[in-house]
N, C-alpha and C positions, 0 to 999 in steps of 0.2 A: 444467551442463557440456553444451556441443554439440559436437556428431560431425557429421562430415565424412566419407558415403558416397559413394567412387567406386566408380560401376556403369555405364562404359560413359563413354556421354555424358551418360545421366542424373546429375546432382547429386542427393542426396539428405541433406537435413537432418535431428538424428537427436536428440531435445532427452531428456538423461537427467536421473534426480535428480524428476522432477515439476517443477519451475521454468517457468512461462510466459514466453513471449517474445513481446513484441509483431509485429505482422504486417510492419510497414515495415521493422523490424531482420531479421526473417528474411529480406524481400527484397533487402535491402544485403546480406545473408550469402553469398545464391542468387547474387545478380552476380557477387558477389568469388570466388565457389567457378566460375562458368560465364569468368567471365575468365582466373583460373590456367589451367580446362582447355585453352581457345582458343588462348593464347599457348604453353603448353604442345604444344600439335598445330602451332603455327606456321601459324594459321589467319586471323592478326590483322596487318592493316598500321599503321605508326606514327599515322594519321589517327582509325580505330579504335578503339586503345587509347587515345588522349587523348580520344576521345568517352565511352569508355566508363569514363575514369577519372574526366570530372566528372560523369559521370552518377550514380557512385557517391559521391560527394562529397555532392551536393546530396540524394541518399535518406539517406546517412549521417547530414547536417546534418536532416532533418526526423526520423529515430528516433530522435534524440537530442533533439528537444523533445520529444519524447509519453513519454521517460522523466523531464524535468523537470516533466513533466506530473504525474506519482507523487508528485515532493516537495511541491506545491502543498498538501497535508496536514500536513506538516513545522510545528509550530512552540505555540504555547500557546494555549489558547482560554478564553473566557470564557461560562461555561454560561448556558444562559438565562435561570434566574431571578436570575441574577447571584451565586449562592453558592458558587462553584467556579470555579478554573481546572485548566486538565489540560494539560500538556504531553504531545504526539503526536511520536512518534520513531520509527524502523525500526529492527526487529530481524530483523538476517539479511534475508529475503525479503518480510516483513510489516510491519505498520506493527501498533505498542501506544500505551495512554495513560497516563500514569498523575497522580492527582490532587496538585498540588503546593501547593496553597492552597483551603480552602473553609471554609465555617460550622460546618461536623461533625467538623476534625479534632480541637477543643480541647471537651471535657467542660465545664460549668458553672461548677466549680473551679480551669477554668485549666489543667489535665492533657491530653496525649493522650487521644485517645479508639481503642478498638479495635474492631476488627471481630466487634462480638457478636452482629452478625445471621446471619454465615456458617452456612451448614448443614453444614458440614464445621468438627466442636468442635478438629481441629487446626488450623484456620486461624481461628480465633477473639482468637487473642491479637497477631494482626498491627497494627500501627498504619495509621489511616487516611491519615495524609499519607502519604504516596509511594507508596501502592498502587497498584496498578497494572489498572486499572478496565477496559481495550477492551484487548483482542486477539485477533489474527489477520486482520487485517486485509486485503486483497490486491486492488493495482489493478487492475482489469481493464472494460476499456470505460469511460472518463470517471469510473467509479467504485471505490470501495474497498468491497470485501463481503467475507464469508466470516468475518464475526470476530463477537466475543461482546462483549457491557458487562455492567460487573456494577455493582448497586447495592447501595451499602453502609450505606443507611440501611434496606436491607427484606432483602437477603440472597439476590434474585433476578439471575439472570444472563437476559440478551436475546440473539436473533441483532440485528446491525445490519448495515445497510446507510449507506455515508456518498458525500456529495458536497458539493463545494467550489463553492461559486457568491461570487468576488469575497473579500471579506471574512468572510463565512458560512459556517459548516460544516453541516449541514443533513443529523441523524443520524433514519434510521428505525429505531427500536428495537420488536422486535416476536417473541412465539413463534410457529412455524408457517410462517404467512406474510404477508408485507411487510404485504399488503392491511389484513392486522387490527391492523396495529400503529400506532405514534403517532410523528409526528416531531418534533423539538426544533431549536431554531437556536442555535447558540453563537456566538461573535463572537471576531475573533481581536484579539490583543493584543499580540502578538512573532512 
């Protein structure tokens, strides 16, 4: 949710809830709150407010790619040793994955297989297709960080860091920090 401080002439933008908001959107915001005031004060002649309406158009039209920019993650990958897909979807404000096909869902026998490496014995009896492997994920600067993968052939969860280069998703998964960790390339499919 965003607020809308009038203090004077200062605009003042007010972002609650913790939600990020990219820099271009807030300055389409800033216009559009400094234009009500102006015309508001009867400060603005008709010449003006048509400059200052496409000017607002044209920042509107560029903070609305850098949020299609976010779905650019949106869609099924194919992991990299080829034994796994994951579909990648947003939840609420973040982006999760979860494993919709791979070589580990089905036991020897042809059976589901569960999640018996979980170190949490209640989450043990989950089945592995449709688990749901990365989350928390959160775009910010060209990239998606802040989120976790969990592997369910070992039972260990990673911070990750992800980025979309073309057809490529290109995950750094790593404890601590990025530097020590290892990256993976998956390949998209859908």
């Amino acid at each position: 949710m965003l607020v809308i401080i009038d203090c004077g002439e200062n605009i003042r933008l007010r972002h609650l809830f913790g939600r990020k908001i990219n820099k271009p959107f807030l300055k389409f915001l800033k216009l559009v709150a400094d234009l009500f005031y102006l015309v508001h004060m009867r400060m603005l002649h008709e010449k003006k407010i048509l400059m200052l309406i496409i000017a607002l158009c044209f920042i509107g039209l560029r903070s609305n790619g850098q949020v299609n920019q976010e779905d650019k993650i949106k869609g099924v990958w194919l992991t990299e040793k080829k034994d796994g897909k994951v579909e990648i979807f947003q939840t609420g404000r973040t982006w999760s994955g979860k494993l919709i096909w791979g070589n580990t869902v089905l036991d020897e026998n042809g059976k589901p297989r569960h999640d018996v490496f979980n170190p949490d014995p209640k989450l043990r009896a989950r089945l592995i297709q449709g688990l749901v492997i990365i989350t928390g994920l959160e775009y910010e600067y060209g990239k998606w960080q802040g989120g976790k993968i969990y592997d369910s052939t070992t039972g260990k969860t990673y911070s990750i860091i992800v980025t979309v280069n073309g057809n490529n998703l290109e995950l750094r998964g790593y404890i601590g920090i990025p530097l020590l960790g290892k990256t993976t390339v998956w390949t998209r499919i859908n």
